[in-house]
C-alpha positions as CSV (number, residue, x, y, z in Angstrom):
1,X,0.0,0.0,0.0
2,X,1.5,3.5,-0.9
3,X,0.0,5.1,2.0
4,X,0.0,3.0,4.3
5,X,-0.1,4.4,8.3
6,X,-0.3,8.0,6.7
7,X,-2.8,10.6,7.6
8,X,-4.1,12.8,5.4
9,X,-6.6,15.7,5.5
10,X,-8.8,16.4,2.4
11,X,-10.6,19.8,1.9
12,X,-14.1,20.0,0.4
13,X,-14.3,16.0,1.0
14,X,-17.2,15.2,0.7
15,X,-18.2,14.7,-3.1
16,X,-16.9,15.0,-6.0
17,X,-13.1,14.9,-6.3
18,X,-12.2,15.0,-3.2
19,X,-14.3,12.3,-2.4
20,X,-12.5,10.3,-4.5
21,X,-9.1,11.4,-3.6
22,X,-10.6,10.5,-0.2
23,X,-11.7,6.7,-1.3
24,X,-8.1,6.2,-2.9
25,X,-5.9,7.1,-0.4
26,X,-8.1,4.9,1.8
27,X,-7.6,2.2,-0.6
28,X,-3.6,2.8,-0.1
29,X,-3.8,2.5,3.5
30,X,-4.3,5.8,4.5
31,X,-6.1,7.5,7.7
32,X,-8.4,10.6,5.9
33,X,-10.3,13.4,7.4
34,X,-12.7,14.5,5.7
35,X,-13.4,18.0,5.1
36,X,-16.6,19.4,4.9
37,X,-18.6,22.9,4.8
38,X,-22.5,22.0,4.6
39,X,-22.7,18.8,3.8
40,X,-22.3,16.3,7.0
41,X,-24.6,13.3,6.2
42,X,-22.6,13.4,2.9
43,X,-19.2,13.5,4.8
44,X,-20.3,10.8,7.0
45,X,-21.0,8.7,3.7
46,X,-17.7,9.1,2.6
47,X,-16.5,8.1,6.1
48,X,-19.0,4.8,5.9
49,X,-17.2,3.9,2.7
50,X,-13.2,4.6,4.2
51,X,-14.3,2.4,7.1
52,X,-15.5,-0.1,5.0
53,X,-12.1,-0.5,3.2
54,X,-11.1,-1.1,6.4
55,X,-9.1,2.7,6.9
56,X,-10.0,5.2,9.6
57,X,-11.5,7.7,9.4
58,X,-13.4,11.3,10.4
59,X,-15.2,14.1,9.3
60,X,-14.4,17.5,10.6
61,X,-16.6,20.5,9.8
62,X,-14.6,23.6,8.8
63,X,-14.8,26.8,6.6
64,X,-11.4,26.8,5.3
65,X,-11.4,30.6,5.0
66,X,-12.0,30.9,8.7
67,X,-8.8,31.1,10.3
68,X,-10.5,30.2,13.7
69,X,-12.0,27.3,12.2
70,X,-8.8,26.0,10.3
71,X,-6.8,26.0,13.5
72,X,-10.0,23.9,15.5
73,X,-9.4,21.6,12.5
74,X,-5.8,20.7,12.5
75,X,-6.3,20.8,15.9
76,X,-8.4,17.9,15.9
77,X,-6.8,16.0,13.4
78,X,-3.2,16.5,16.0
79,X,-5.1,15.4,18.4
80,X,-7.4,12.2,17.2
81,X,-4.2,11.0,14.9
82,X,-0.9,12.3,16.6
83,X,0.2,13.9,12.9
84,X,-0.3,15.2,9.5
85,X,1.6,13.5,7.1
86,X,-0.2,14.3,3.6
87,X,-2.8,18.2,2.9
88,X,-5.0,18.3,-0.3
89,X,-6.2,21.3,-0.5
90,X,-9.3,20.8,-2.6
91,X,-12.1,22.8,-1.3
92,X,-13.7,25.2,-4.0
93,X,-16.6,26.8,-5.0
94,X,-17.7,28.6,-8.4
95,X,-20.4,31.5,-8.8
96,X,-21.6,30.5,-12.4
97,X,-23.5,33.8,-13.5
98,X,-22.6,36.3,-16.1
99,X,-19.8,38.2,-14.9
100,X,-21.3,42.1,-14.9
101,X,-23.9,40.4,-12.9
102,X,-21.7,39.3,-9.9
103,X,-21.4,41.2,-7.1
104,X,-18.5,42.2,-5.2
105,X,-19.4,39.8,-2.7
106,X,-19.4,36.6,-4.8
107,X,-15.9,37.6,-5.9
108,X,-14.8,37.9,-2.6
109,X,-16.4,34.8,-1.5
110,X,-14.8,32.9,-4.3
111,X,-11.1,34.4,-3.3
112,X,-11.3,33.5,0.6
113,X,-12.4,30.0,-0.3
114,X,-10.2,29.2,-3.4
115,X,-7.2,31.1,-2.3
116,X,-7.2,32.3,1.1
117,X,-8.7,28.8,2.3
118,X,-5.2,26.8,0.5
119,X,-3.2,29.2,2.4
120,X,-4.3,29.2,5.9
121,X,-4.7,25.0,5.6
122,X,-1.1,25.0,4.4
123,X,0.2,26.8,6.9
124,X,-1.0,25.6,10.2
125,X,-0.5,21.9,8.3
126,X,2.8,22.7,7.5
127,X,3.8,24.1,11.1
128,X,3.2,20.3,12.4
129,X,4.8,18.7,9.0
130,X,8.1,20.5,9.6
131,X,8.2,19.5,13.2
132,X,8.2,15.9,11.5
133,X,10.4,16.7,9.0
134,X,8.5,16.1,6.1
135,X,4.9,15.9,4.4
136,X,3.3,16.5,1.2
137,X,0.8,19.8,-0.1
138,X,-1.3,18.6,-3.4
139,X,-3.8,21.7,-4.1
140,X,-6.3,21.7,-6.5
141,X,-6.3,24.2,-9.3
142,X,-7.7,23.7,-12.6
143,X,-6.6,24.2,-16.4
144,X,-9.3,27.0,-15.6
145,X,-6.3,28.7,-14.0
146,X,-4.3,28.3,-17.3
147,X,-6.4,29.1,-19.7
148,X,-9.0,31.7,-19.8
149,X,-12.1,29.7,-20.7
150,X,-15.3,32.0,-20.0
151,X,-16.1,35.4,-18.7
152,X,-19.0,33.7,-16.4
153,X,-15.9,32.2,-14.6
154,X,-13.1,35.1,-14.5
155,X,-13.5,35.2,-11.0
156,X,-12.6,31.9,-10.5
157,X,-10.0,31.6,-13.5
158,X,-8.2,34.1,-11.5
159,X,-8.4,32.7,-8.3
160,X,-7.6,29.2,-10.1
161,X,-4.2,31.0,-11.7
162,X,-3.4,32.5,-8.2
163,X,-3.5,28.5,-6.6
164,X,-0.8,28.1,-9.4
165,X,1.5,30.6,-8.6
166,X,0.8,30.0,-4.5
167,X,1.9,26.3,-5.0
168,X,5.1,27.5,-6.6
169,X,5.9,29.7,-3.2
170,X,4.7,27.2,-1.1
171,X,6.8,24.6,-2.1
172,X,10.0,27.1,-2.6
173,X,9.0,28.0,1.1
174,X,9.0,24.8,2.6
175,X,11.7,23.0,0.7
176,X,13.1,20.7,1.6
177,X,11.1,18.6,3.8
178,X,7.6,19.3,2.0
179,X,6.6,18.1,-0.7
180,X,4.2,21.2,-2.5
181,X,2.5,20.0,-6.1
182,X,-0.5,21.2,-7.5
183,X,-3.0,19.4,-9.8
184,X,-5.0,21.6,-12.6
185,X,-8.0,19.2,-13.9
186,X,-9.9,20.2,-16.7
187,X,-13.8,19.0,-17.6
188,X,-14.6,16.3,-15.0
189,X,-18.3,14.5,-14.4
190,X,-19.1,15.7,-11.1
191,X,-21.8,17.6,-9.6
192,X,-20.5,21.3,-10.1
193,X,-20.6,20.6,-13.8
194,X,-23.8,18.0,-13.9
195,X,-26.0,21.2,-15.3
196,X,-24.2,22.4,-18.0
197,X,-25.9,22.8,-21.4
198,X,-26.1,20.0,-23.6
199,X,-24.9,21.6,-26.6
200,X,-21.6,23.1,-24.2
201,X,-21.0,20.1,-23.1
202,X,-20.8,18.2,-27.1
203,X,-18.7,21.5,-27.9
204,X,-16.2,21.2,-25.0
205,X,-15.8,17.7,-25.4
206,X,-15.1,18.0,-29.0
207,X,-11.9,20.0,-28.2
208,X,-10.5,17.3,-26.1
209,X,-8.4,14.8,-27.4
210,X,-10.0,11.8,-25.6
211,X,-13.7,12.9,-26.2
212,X,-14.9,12.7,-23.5
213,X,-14.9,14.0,-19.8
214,X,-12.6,13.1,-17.1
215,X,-13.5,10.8,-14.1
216,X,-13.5,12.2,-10.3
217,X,-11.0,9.0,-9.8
218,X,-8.8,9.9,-12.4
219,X,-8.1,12.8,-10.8
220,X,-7.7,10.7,-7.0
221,X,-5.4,8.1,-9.0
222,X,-2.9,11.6,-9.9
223,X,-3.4,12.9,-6.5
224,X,-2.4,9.1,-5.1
225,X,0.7,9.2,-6.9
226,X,1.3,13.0,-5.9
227,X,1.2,11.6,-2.2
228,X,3.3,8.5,-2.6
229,X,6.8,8.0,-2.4
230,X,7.0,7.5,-5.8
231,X,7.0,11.2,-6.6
232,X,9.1,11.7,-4.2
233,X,11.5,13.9,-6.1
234,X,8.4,15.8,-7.5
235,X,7.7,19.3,-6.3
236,X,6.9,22.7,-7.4
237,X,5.2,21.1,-10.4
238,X,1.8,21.9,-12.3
239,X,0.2,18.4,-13.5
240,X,-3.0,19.7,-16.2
241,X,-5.5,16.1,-16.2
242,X,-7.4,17.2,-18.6
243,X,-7.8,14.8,-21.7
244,X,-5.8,16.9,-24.2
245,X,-7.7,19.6,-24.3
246,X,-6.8,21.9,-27.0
């Protein structure tokens, strides 16, 4: 198992790719919290299932752009695990409305979870990973981040670019004992995308060179790797999943 007797906490856990991210490294041998903002019977799901593979597991209730509420977290996770070897910082949210019709507000909000939310996890995680001497960051970006893809969604291709150049820092900052990477998917079947337009979606998919869209767990299979020893001379690096899109 490639991560066996680690522990690792997952943001925004509790559907979608960070579910699956949670379900793999379960499947590896790894203890998971799981992250959640609103949705706790979902979280506890996800906990069901990590049990089941015979993992531990708990879910921990946290707004990651609360500071407050990011220390009670790690806190926990210190406290019911004795360490945090492995942070995917995956908790996002989108505000899918034209953009002159967004308001201030809805930009802010997408910034403090997106951005400020990756930066306060890493760095009361990465406090308790350096007193270990080492530990791995994975966070969560998108190709949305590298390419500008709709004005509905500059907000969030912003905050998606700034996750790109944050990992870069981070893991120039906490070289050489942490491990900081950063995955950009592109088009994935999960629930934030489950209401796009047919005719967007046959469009989109016909610029990709696979045809078709990604799978949560091919995204959980990159992160796996991200978090193994195998990439253990990876850092600072951008890894776009997204089916040759072009």
């Amino acid at each position: 198992m490639k991560l066996k007797n680690k522990v690792a906490l997952i943001t925004g856990a509790s559907r979608g790719i960070g579910k699956a991210i949670a379900i793999a490294f379960a499947k590896e041998g790894a203890t998971v919290v799981v992250n959640y903002i609103k949705s706790e019977d979902k979280a506890k799901e996800v906990v069901k299932e990590i049990e089941k593979l015979g993992s531990k597991a708990i879910a921990i209730g946290c707004d990651v752009s609360n500071e407050e509420e990011v220390k009670n977290m790690i806190d926990k996770t210190i406290k019911t695990f004795g360490k945090i070897d492995i942070l995917v910082n995956n908790a996002g949210i989108v505000y899918d409305i034209p953009l002159m019709e967004k308001t201030l507000e809805q930009i802010k909000r997408t910034f403090e979870i997106n951005f400020n939310g990756i930066f306060l996890c890493s760095k009361y995680v990465s406090e308790h990973m350096k007193k270990s001497g080492s530990g791995v960051i994975i966070n969560i970006s998108s190709t949305n981040g590298t390419h500008t893809l709709n004005p509905e969604s500059a907000d969030y291709d912003a905050s998606k670019a700034a996750v790109i150049s944050l990992t870069k820092n981070l893991a120039e900052e906490l070289a050489p004992h942490i491990r900081v990477n950063c995955i950009a998917p592109g088009w994935v079947n999960t629930d934030i995308n489950k209401d796009l337009p047919k005719d967007y979606v046959k469009g989109e998919t016909e610029k990709m060179l696979l045809k078709r869209f990604g799978k949560p767990e091919e995204i959980a299979s990159v992160a796996t790797f991200l978090a193994s020893d195998e990439a253990s001379f990876i850092t600072r690096s951008i890894i776009i999943v997204d089916g040759g899109y072009l």
